[in-house]
N, C-alpha and C positions, 0 to 999 in steps of 0.2 A: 504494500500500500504506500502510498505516496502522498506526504506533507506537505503542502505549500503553507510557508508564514510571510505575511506582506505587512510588515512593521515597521513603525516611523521610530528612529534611534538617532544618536548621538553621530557625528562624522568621525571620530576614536571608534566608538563602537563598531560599526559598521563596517571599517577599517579593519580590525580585528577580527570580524566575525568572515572576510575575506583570505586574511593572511596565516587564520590559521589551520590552515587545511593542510601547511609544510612548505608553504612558497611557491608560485609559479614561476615557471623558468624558460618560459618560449610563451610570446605573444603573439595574438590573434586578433584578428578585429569580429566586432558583430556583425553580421549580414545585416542586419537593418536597428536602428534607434534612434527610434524619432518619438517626440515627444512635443504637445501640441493640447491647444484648448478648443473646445468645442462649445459652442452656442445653439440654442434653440431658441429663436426669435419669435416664433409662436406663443410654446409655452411661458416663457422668460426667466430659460434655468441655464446653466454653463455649470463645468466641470475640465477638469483636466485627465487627458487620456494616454498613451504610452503604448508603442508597440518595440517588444525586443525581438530576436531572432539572431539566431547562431549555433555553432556547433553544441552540443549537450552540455553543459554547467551545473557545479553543484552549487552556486550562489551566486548572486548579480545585488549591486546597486547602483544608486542614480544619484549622483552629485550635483547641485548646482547652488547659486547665488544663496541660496537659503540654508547652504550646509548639506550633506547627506541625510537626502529625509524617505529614502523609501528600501529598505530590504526583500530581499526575493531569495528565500533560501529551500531547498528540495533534497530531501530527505528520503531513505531510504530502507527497509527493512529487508530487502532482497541480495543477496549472495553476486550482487553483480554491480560492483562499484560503478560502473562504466555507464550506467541509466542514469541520464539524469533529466533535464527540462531544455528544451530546443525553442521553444517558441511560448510568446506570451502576449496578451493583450491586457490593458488595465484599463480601468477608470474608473474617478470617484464617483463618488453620491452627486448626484446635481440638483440641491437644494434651490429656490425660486429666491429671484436677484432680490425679492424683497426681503427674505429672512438670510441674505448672506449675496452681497452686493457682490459685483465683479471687479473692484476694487479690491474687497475684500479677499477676495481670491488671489488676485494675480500678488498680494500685500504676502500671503501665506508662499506662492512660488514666484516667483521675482523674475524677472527677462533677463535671460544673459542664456550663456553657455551651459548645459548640462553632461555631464561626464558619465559613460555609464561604462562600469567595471566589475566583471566576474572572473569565475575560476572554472576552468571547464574540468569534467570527469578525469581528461585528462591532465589533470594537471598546470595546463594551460594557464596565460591572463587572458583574458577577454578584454577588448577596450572598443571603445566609439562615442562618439558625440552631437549632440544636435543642438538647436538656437531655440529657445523658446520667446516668441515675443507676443506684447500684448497688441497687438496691431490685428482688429477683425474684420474679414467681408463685410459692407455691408448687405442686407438682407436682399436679395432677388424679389423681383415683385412677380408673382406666381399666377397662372390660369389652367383651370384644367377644361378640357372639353370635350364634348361626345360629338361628333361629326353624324350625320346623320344615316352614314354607311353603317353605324356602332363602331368607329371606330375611335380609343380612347387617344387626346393629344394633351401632354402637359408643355407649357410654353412658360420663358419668365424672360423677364430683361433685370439685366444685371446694373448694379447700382454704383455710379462709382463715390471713392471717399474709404475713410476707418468710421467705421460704425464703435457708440459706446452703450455699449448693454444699458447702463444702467440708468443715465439718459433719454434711451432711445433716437439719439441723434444721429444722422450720418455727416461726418465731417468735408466736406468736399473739396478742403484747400489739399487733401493730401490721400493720397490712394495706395489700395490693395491690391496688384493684380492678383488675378485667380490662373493658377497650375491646371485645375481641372472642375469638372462640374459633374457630381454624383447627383441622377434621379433614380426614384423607387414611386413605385405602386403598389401598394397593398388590398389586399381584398379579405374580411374577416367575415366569417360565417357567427353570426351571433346565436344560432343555435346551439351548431358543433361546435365553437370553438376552431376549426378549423381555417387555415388562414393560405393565403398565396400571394408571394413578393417575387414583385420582377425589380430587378437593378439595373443602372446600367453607368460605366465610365465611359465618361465624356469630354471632350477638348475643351476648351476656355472659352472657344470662340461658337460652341455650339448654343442656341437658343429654343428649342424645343425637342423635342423622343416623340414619336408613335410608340405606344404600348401595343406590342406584339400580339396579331391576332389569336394567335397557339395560349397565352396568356388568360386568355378572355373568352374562350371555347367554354361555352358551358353555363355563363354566368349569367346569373337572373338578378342584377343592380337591385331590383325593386326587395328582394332577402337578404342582402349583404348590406354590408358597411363599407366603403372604400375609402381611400386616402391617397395625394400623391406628397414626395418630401422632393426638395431641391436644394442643396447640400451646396456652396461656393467652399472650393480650395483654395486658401493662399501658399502662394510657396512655400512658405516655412510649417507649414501644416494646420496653420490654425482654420477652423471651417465653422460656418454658419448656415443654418437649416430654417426652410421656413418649411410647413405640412400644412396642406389644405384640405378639409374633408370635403369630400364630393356628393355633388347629389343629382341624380342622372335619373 
């Protein structure tokens, strides 16, 4: 069986709970870590999220401007030192901007450099870095529509400027570009429970998705609930979502 602990410690501690596995003596980098904030401009919640990836490690953390605030260590009871954790996704709680501002947030992790450092199964270091900054999309203005063929089109125009959560302002003397632009469409069955999401990555410069007719085979709008979301990427990862419930 296998232990994940994901705990906020001291940058000593952390340090320690790294070095003393006997020392790593050949460095490696992570295949990916990036580290980035996410907004939901609908609801009016944000969090901070995290993805690592790399060869198997038996512990990783995350250093940055605020000290070593996050441990990732995986444990073991199996005869096979060599298991350990290859890939992770995180993210906090995303309390509502009103009971925990977005100030408040970025006050707890600070913009600068993040440092992320493990120790692989083998023995290895692990090492990699990424920018965290408080710089957000602002929000897409979103439409969805049912064409009359039934076929579903979500469309938005993109905003430019740094949008501030807490505000609700978009700044327009100064801009985000966007990397990429994730849509989704949901369809939830409120009887069953039963649910179907189409995604799709998208260029920067793209403005609306066709929901795939294979997608939509089948569906009676007038039983479901549906929803589309429009996700802006900034290069450095930070992304902002607006969801629109649908009604067809």
């Amino acid at each position: 069986m296998m232990i994940f602990q994901f705990l906020k410690r001291p940058a000593a501690i952390a340090a320690a709970a790294i070095t003393a596995t006997g020392g790593a003596v050949a460095q490696v980098e992570f295949t990916k870590s990036d580290i980035y904030f996410e907004l939901n401009a609908t609801d009016g919640d944000a969090g901070l999220h995290g993805i690592l990836d790399g060869d198997a490690w038996q512990s990783a953390r995350i250093k940055g401007p605020g000290g070593a605030f996050d441990v990732i260590r995986a444990f073991s009871n199996m005869d096979s030192p060599e298991f350990g954790m290859t890939e992770l996704f995180f993210e906090s709680n995303e309390p509502p901007l009103d009971e925990r501002s977005f100030r408040e947030l970025t006050a707890l992790f600070p913009p600068g450099t993040y440092d992320f450092v493990g120790v692989t199964t083998g023995n290895q270091s692990l090492n990699g870095s990424d920018v965290l900054s408080t710089a957000m999309p602002c929000p897409p203005k979103v439409r969805v529509s049912r064409q009359a063929d039934g076929d579903v089109v979500i469309a938005w125009r993109r905003l430019k400027g740094v949008y501030d959560p807490d505000s609700g302002v978009c700044d327009k003397t100064v801009s985000v570009p966007a990397a990429s632009i994730q849509a989704y469409f949901i369809i939830e069955d409120p009887a069953t429970g039963a649910s179907r999401n189409f995604s799709a990555d998208l260029p920067p410069t793209a403005s609306s998705i066709e929901v795939p007719d294979e997608f939509l085979s089948g569906v009676d709008f007038s039983t479901v609930d549906s929803k589309a979301e429009v996700i802006i990427v900034a290069p450095d990862g930070n992304r902002t979502a607006i969801e629109i419930e649908t009604e067809f």
